[in-house]
gemmi code that builds the backbone of each chain (N, CA, C; Angstrom):
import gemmi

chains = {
    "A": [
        ("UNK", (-38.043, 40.875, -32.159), (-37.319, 41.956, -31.473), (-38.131, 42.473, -30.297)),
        ("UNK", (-37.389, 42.588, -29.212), (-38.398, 43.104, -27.861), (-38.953, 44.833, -28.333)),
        ("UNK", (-39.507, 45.131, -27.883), (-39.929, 46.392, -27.728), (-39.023, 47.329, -27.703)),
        ("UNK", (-38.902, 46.955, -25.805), (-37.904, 47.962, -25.192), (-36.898, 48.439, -26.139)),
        ("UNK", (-36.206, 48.150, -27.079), (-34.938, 48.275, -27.952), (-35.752, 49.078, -28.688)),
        ("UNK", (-36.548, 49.470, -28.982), (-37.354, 51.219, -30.170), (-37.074, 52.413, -29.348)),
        ("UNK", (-37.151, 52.077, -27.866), (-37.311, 53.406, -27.527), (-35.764, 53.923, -26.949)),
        ("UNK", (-34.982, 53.321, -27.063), (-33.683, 53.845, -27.343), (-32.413, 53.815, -28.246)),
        ("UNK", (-32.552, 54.967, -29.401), (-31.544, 55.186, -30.827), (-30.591, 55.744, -30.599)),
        ("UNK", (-29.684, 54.985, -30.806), (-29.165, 54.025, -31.252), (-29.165, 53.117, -30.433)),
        ("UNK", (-29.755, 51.429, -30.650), (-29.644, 50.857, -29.424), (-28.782, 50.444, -29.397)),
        ("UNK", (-28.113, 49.363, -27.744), (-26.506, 49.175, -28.002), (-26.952, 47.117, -28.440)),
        ("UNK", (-25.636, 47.308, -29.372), (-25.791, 45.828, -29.560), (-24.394, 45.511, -30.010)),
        ("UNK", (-24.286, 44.436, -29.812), (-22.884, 43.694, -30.271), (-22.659, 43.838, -31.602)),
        ("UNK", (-22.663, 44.423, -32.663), (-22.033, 44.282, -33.968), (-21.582, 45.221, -34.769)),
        ("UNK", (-21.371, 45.334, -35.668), (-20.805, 46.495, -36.449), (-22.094, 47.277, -37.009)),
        ("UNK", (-22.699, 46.611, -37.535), (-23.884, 46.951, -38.378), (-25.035, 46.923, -38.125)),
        ("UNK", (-26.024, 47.687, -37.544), (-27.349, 47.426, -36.995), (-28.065, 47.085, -37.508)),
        ("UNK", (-27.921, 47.015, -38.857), (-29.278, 46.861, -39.928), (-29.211, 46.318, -40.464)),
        ("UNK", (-27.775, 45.373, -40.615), (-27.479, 43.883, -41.524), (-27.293, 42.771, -40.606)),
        ("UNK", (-27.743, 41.768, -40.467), (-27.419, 40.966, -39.498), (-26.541, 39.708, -39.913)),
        ("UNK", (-25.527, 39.986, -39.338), (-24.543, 38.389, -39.870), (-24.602, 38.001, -38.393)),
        ("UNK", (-24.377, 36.428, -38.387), (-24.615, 35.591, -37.119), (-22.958, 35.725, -37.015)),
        ("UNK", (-22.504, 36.345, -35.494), (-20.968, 35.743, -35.345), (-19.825, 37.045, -35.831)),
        ("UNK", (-20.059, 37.928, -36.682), (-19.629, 38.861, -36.940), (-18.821, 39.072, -35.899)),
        ("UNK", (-18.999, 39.223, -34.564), (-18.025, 39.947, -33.962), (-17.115, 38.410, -32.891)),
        ("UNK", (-16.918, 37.455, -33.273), (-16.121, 36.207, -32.765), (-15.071, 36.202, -32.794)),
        ("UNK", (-14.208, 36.840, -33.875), (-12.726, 36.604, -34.079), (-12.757, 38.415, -34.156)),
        ("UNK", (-12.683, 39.013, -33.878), (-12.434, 40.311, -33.836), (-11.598, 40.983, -33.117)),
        ("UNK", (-11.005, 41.883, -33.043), (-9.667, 42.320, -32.306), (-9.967, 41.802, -30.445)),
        ("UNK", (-11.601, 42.345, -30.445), (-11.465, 42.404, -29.259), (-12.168, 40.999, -28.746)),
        ("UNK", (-12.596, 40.372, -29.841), (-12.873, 38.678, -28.943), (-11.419, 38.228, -29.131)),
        ("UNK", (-10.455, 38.731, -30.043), (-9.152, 37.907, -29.198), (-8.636, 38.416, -28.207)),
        ("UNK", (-8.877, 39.560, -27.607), (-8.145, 39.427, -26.867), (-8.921, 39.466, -25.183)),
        ("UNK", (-10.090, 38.605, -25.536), (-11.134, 38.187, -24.274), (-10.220, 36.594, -24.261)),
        ("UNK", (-10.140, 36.555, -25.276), (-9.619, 34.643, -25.319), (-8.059, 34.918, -24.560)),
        ("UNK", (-7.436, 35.518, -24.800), (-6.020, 36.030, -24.088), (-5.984, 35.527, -22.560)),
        ("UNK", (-7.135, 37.165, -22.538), (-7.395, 36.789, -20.795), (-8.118, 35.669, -20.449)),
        ("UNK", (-8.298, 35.136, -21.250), (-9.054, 33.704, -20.638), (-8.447, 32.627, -20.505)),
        ("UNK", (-7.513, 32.822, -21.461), (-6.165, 31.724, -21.277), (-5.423, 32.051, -20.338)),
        ("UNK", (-5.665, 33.563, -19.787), (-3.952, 33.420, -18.738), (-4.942, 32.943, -17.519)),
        ("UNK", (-6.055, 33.458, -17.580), (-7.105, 32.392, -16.166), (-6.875, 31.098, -16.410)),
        ("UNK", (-7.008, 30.362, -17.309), (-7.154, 29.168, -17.402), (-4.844, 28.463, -17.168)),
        ("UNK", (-4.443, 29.044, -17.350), (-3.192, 28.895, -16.346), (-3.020, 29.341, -14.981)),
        ("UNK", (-3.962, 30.377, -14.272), (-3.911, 30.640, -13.196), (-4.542, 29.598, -12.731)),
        ("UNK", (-5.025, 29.111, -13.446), (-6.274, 27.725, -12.191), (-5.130, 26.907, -12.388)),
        ("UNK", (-4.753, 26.425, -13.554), (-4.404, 25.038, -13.707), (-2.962, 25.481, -12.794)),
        ("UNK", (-2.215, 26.050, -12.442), (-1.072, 26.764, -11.695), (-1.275, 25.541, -10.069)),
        ("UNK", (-2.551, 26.515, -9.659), (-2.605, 26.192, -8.072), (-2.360, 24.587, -7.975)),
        ("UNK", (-2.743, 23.988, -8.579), (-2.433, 22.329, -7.872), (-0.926, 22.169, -7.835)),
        ("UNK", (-0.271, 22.534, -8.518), (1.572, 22.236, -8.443), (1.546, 23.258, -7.366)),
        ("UNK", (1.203, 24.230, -6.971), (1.699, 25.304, -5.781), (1.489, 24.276, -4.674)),
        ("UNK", (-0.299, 24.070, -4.790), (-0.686, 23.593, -3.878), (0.204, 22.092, -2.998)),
        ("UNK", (0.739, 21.471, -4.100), (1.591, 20.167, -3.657), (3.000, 20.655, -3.013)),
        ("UNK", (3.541, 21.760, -3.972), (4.647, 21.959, -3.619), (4.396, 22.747, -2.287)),
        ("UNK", (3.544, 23.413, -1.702), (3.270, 23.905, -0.272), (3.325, 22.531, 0.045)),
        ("UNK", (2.340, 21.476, 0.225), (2.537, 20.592, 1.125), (3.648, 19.685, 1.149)),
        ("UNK", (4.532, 19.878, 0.573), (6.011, 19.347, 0.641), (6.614, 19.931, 1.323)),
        ("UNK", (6.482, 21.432, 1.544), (7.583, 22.142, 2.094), (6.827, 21.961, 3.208)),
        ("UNK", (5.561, 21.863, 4.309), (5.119, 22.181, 5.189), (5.434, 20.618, 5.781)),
        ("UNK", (6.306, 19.521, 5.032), (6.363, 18.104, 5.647), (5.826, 17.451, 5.987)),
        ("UNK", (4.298, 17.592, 5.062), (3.069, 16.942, 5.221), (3.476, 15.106, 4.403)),
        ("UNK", (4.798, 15.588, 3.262), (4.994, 14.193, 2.802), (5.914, 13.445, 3.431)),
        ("UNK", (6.408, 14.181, 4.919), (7.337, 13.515, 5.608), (6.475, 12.282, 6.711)),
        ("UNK", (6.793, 11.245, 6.142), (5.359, 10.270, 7.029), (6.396, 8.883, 7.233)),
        ("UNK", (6.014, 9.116, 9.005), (6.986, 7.884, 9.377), (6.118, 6.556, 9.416)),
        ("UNK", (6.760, 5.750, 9.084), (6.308, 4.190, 8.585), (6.527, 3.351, 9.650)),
        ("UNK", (5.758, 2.611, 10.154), (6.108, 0.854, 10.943), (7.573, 0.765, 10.925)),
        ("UNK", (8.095, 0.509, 11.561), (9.655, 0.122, 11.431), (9.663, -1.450, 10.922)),
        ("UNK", (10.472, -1.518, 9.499), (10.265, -3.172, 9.190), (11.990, -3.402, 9.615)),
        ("UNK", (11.847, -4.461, 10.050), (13.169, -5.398, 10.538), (13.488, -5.803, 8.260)),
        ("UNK", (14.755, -5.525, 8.548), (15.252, -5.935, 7.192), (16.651, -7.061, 7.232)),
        ("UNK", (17.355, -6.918, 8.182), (18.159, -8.239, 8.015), (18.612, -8.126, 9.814)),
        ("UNK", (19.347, -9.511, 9.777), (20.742, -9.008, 11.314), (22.210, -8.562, 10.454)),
        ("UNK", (22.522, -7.923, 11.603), (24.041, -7.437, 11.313), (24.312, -8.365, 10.911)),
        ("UNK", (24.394, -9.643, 11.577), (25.531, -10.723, 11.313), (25.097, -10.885, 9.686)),
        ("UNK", (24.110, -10.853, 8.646), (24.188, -11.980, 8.096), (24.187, -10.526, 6.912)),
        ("UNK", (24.839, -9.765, 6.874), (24.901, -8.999, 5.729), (26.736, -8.187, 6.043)),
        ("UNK", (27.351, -8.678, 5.375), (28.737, -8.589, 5.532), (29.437, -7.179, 4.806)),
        ("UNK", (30.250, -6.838, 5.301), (31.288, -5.456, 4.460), (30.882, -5.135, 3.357)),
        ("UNK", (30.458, -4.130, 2.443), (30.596, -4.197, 1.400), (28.918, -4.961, 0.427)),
        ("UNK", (28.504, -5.592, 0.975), (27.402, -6.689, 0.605), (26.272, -5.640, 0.530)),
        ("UNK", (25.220, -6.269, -0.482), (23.617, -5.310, -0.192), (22.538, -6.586, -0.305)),
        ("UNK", (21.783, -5.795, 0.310), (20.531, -6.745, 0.278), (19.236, -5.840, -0.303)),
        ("UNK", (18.542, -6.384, -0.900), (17.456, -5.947, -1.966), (15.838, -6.337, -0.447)),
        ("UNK", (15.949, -5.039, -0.345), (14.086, -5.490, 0.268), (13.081, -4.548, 0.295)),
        ("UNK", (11.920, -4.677, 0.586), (10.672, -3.580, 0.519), (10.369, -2.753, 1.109)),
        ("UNK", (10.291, -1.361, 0.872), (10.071, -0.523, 1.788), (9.811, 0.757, 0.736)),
        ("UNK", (8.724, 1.401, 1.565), (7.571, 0.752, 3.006), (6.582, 0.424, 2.490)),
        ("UNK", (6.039, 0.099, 0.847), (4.716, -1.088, 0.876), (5.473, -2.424, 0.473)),
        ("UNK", (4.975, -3.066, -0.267), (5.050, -4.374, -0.278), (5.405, -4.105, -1.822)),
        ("UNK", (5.096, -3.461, -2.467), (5.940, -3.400, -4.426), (7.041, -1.986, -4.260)),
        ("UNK", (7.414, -1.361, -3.267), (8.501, -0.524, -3.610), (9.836, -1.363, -3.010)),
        ("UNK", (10.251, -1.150, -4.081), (12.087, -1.757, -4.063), (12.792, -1.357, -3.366)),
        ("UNK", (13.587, -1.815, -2.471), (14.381, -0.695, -2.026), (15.615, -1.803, -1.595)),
        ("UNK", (17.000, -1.493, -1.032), (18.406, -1.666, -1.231), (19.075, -1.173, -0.389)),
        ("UNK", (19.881, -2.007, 0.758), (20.685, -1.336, 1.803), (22.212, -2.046, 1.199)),
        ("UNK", (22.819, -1.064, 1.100), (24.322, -1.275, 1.760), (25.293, -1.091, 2.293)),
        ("UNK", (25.964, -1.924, 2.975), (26.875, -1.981, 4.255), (28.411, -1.529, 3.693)),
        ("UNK", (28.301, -0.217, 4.000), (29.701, 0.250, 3.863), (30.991, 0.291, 4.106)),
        ("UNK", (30.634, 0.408, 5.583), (31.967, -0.496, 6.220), (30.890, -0.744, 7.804)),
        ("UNK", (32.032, -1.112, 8.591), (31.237, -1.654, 9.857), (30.260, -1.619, 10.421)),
        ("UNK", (30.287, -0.020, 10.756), (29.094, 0.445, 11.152), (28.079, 1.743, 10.236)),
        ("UNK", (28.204, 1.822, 9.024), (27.460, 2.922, 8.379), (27.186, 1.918, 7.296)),
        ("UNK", (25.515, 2.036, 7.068), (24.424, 1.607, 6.373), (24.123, 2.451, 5.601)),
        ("UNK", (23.747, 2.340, 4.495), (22.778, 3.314, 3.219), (21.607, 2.442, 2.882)),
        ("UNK", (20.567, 2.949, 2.556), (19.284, 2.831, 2.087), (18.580, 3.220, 1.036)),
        ("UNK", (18.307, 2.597, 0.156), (17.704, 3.661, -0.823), (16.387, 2.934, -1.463)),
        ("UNK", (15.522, 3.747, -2.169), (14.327, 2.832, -2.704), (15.444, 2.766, -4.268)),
        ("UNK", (15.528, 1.574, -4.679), (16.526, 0.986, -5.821), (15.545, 1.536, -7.471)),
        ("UNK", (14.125, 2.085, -6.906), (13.980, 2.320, -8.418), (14.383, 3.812, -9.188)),
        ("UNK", (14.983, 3.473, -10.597), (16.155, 4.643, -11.502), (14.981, 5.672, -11.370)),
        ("UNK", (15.641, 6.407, -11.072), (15.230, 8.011, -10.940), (14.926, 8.386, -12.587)),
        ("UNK", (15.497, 7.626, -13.572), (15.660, 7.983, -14.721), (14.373, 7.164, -15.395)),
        ("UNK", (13.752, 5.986, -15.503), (12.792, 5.231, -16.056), (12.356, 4.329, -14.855)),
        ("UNK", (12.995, 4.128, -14.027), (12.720, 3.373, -12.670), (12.972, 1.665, -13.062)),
        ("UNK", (13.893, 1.527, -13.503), (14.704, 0.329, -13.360), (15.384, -0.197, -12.352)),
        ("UNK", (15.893, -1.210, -11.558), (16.200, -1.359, -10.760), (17.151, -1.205, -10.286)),
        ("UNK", (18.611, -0.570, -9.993), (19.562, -0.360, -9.394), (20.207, -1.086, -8.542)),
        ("UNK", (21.442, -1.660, -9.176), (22.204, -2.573, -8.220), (23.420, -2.390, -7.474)),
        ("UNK", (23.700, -2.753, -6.753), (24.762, -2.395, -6.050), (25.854, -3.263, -6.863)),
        ("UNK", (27.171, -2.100, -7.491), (28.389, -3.444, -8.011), (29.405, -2.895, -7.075)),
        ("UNK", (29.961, -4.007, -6.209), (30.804, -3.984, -5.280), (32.748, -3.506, -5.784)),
        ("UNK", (32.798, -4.220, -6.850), (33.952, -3.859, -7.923), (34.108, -2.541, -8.119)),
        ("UNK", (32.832, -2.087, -8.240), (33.122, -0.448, -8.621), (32.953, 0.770, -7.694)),
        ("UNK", (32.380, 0.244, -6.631), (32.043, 0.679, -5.295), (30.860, 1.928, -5.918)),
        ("UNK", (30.235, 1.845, -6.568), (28.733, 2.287, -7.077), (27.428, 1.560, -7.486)),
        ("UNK", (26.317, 2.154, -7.548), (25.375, 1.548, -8.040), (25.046, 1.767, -8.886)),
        ("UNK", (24.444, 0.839, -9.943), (24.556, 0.957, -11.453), (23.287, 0.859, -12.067)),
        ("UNK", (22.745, 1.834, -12.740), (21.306, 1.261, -13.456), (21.868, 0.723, -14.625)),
        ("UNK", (21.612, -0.742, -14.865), (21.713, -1.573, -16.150), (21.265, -1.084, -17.570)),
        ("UNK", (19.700, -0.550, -17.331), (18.787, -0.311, -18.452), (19.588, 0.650, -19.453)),
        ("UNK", (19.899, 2.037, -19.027), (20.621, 3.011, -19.293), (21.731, 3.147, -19.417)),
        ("UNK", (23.054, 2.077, -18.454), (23.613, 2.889, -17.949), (23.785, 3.890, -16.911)),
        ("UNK", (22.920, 4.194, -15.940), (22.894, 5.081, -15.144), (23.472, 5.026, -13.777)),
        ("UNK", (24.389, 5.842, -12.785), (25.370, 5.540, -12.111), (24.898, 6.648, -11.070)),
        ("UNK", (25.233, 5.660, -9.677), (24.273, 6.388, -8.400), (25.652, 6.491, -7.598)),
        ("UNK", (25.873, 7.566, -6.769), (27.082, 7.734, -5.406), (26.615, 6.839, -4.427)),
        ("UNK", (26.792, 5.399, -3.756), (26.852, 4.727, -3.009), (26.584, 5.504, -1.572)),
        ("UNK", (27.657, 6.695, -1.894), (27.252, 7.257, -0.310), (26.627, 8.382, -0.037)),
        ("UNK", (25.719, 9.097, -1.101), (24.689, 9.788, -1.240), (23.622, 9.769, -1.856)),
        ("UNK", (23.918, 8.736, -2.905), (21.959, 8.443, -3.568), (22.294, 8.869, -4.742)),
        ("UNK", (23.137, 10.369, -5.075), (23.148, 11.164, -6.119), (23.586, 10.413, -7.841)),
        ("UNK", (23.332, 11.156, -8.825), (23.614, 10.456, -9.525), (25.064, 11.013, -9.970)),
        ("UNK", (25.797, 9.594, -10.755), (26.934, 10.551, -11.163), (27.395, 10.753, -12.858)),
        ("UNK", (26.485, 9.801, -13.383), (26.497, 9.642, -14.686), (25.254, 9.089, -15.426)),
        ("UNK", (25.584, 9.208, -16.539), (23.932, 8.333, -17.650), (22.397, 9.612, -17.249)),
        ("UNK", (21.572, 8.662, -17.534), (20.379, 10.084, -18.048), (19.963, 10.393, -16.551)),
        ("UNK", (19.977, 9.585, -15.783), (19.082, 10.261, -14.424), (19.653, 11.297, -13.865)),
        ("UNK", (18.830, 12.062, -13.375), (19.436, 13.591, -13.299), (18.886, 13.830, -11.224)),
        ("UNK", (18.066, 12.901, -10.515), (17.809, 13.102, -9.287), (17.948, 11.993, -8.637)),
        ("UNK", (18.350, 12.498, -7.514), (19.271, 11.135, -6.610), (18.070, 10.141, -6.314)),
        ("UNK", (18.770, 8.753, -5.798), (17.441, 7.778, -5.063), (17.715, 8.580, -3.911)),
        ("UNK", (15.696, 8.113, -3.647), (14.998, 8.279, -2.255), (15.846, 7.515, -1.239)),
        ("UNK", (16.203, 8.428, -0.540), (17.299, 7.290, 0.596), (16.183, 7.005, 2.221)),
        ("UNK", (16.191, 5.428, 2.867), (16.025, 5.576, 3.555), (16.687, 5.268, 4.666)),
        ("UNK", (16.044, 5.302, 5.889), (16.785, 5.764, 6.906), (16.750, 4.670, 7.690)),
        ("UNK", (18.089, 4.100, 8.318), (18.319, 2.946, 8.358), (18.551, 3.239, 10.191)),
        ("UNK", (17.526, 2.279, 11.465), (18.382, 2.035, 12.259), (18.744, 0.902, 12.787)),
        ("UNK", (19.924, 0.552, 13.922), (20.567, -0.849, 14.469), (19.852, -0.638, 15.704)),
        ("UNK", (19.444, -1.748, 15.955), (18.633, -1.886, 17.397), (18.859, -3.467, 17.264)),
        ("UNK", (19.692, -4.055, 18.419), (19.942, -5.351, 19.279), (20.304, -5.839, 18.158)),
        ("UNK", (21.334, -5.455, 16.972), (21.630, -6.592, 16.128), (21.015, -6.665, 14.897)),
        ("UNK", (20.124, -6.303, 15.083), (19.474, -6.071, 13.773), (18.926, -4.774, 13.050)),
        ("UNK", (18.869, -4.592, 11.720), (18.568, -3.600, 11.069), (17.219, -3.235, 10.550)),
        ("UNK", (16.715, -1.944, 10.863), (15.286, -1.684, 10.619), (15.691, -0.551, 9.835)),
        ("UNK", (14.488, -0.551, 9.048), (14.232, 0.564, 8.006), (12.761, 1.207, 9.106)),
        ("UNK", (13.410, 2.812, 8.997), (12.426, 3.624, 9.635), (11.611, 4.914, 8.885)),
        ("UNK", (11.971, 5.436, 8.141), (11.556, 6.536, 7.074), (11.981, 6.723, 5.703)),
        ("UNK", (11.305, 6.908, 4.847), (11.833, 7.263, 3.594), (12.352, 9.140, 3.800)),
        ("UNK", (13.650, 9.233, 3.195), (13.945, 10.610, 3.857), (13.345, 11.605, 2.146)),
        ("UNK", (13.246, 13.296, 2.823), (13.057, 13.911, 1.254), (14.431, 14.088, 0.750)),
        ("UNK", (14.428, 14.499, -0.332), (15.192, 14.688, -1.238), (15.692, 16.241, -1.050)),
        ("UNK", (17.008, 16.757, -0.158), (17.007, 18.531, -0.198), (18.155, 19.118, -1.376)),
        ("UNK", (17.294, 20.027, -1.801), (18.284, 20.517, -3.080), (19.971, 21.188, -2.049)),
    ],
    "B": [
        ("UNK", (-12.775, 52.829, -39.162), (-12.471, 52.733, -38.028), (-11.712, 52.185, -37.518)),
        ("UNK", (-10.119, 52.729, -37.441), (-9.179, 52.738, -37.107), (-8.919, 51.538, -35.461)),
        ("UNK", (-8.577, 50.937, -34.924), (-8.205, 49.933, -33.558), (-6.974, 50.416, -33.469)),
        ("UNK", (-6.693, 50.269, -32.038), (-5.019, 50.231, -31.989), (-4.777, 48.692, -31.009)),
        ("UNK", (-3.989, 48.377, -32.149), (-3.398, 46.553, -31.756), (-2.672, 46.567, -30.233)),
        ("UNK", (-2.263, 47.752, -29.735), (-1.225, 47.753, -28.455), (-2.416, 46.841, -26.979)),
        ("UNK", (-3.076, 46.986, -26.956), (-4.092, 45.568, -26.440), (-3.474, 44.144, -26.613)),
        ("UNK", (-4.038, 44.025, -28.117), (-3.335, 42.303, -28.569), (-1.882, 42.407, -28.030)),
        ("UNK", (-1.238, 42.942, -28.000), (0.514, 42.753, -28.284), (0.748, 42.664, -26.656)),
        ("UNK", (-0.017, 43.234, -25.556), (0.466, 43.328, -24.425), (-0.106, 41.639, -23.751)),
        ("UNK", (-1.144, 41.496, -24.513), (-1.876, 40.208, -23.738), (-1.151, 38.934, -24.244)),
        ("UNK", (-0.587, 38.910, -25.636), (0.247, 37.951, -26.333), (1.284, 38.082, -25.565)),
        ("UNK", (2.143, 38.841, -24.593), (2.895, 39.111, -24.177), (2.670, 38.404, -22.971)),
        ("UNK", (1.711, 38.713, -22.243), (1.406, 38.160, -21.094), (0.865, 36.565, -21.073)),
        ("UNK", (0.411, 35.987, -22.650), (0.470, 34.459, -22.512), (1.451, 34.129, -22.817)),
        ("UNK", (2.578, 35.026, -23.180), (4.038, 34.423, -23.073), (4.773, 34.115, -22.103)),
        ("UNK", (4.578, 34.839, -21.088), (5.123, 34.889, -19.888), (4.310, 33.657, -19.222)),
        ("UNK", (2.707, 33.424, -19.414), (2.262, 32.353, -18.699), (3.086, 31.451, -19.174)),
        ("UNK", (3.381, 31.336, -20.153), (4.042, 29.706, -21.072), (5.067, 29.731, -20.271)),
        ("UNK", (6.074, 30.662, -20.328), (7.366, 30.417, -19.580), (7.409, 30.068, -18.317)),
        ("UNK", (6.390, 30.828, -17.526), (6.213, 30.761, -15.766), (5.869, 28.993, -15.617)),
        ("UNK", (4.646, 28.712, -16.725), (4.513, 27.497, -15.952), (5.459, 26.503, -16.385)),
        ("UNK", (6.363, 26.516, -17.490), (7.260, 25.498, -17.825), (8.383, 25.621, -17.019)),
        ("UNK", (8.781, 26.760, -16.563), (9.466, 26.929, -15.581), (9.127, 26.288, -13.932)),
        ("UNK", (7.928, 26.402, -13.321), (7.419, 25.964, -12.368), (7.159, 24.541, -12.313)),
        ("UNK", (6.550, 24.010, -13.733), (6.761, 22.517, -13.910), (8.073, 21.921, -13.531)),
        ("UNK", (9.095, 22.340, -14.482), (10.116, 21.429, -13.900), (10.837, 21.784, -13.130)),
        ("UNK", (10.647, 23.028, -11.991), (10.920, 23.581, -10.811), (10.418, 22.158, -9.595)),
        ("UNK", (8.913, 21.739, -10.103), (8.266, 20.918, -9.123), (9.233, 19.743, -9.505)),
        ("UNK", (9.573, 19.418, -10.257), (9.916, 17.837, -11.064), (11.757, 17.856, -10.319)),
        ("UNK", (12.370, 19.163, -10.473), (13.633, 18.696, -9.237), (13.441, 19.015, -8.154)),
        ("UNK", (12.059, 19.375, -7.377), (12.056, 18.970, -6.269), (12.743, 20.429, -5.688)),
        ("UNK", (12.335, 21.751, -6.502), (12.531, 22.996, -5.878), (11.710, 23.536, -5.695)),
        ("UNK", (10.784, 23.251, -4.465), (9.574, 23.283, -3.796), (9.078, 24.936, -4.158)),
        ("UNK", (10.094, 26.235, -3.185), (10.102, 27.069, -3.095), (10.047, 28.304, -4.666)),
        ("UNK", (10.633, 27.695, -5.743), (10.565, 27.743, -6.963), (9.715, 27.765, -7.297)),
        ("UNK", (9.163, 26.317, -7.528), (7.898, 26.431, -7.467), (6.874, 27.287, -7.132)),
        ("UNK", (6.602, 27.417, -6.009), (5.366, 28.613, -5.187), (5.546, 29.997, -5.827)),
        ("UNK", (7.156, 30.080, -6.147), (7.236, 31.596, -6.780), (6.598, 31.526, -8.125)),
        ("UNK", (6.658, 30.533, -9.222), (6.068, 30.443, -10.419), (5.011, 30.283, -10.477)),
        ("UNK", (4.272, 29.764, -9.658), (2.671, 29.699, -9.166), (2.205, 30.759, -9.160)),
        ("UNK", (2.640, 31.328, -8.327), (2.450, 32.963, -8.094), (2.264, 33.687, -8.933)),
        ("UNK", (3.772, 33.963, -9.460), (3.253, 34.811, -10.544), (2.654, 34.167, -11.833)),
        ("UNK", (2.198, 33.274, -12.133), (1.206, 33.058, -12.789), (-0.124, 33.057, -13.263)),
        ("UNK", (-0.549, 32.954, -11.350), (-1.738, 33.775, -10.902), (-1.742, 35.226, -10.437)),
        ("UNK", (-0.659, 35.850, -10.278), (-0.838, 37.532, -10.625), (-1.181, 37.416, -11.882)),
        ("UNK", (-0.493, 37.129, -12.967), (-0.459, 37.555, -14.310), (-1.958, 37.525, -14.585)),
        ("UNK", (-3.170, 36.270, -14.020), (-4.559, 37.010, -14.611), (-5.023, 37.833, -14.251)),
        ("UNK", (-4.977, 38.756, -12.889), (-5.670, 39.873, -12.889), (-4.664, 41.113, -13.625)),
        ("UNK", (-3.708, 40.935, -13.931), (-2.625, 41.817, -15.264), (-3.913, 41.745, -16.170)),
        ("UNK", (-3.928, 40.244, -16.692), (-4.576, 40.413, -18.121), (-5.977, 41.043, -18.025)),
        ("UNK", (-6.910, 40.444, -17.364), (-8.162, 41.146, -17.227), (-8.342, 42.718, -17.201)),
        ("UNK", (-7.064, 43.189, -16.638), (-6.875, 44.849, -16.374), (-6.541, 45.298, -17.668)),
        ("UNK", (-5.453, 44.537, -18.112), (-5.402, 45.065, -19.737), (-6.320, 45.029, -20.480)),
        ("UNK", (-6.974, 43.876, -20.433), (-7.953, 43.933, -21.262), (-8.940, 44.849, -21.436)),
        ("UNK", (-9.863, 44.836, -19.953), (-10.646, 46.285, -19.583), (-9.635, 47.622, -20.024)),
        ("UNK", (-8.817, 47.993, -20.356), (-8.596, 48.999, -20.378), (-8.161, 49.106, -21.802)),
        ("UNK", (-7.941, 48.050, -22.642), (-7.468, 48.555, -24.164), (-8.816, 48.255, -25.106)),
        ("UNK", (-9.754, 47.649, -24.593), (-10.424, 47.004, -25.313), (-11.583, 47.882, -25.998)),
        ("UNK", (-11.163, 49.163, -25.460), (-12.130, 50.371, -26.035), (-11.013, 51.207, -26.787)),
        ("UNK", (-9.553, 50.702, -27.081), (-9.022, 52.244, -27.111), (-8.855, 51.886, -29.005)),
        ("UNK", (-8.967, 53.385, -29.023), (-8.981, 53.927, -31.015), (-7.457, 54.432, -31.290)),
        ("UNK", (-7.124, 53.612, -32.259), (-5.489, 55.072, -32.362), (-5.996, 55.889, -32.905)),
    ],
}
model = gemmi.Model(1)
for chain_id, residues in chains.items():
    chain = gemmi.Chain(chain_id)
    for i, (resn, *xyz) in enumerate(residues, 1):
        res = gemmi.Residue()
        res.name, res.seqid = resn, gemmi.SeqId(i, " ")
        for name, pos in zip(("N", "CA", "C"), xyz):
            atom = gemmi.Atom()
            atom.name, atom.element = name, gemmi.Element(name[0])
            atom.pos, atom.b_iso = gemmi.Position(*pos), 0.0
            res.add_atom(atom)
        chain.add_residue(res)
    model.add_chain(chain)
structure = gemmi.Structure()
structure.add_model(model)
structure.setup_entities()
């Protein structure tokens, strides 16, 4: 025992009992729970900021990032109605244009919003269909219209230059 | 020596509200309701200087 602690009675110390010593006595006690309380709502205030932090840089269109323009087919060789399956914008994301009528194109990255299965275009039904599930996409908005996926495909943004079709941005998603 | 529990009950209260804020803000981020989001953030991180204040202030009191 230090010294200093004689020359002031009662000295202050953490426990109930000055003169019996149990190790820990005061750990679970009204008021160490409710140090652990506030320590838990800190420990959600930290863990909080990284979802703020992303969702700020979404809204500030830091994830809006324009890509190389890739050439994806010619007009001529993708007909009414028809889709073609190609990559965009790395080299393993899926993605799916189809030709609606003459001149209006859709784009989308083809993986299910729901497990990320691949999404096909069925011309019969004039929708796109996730197989795995069941899951059913609006052809002319991305959105879903049935089965478990609940958020539209990433659509991208399709332009015609001399005949042929380029994929230029993946667009966001606005509620 | 008598405690009064109104301490515990306000801070249990206030990790209730964390639970809700961030499950709320989670899948606020997950459909892509950015702005939602930032609000549940928020008050999530108000809510610790709530608790710390409660705490300092019940953590002495006697009924």
């Amino acid at each position: 025992m230090p010294s200093d602690k004689n020359n002031k009675i009662p000295f202050n110390e953490d426990n109930y009992t000055h003169n019996i010593e149990r190790d820990n006595e005061r750990k679970l006690d009204r008021r160490g729970f409710m140090k652990t309380l506030a320590g838990a709502a800190g420990v959600f205030a930290v863990s909080s900021l990284p979802w703020g932090a992303v969702a700020a840089k979404e809204l500030m269109g830091l994830g809006e990032k324009e890509y190389p323009h890739k050439k994806i087919t010619d007009v001529s060789k993708l007909a009414v109605g028809d889709s073609l399956e190609f990559k965009f914008p790395g080299e393993h994301d899926d993605a799916i244009i189809i030709r609606l009528n003459e001149n209006k194109y859709v784009a989308y990255q083809n993986a299910c919003t729901h497990l990320r299965c691949p999404v096909f275009w069925v011309k019969e039904q004039n929708q796109m269909v996730c197989p795995c599930h069941h899951g059913f996409f609006d052809a002319e908005t991305g959105a879903p219209t049935a089965g478990p996926p609940r958020r539209p495909l990433p659509e991208i943004q399709v332009k015609v230059d001399n005949g042929a079709i380029y994929a230029v941005r993946v667009k966001r998603y606005e509620a | 020596m008598k405690r009064s529990y109104v301490g515990v009950a306000v801070l249990a209260f206030i990790l209730f509200l964390n639970i809700i804020f961030t499950q709320y803000m989670v899948h606020q981020f997950f459909y892509e309701n950015y702005v939602n989001t930032l609000i549940f953030c928020g008050l999530n991180i108000v809510l610790f200087p709530i608790a710390l204040f409660a705490y300092k202030k019940m953590k002495n009191v006697k009924a």
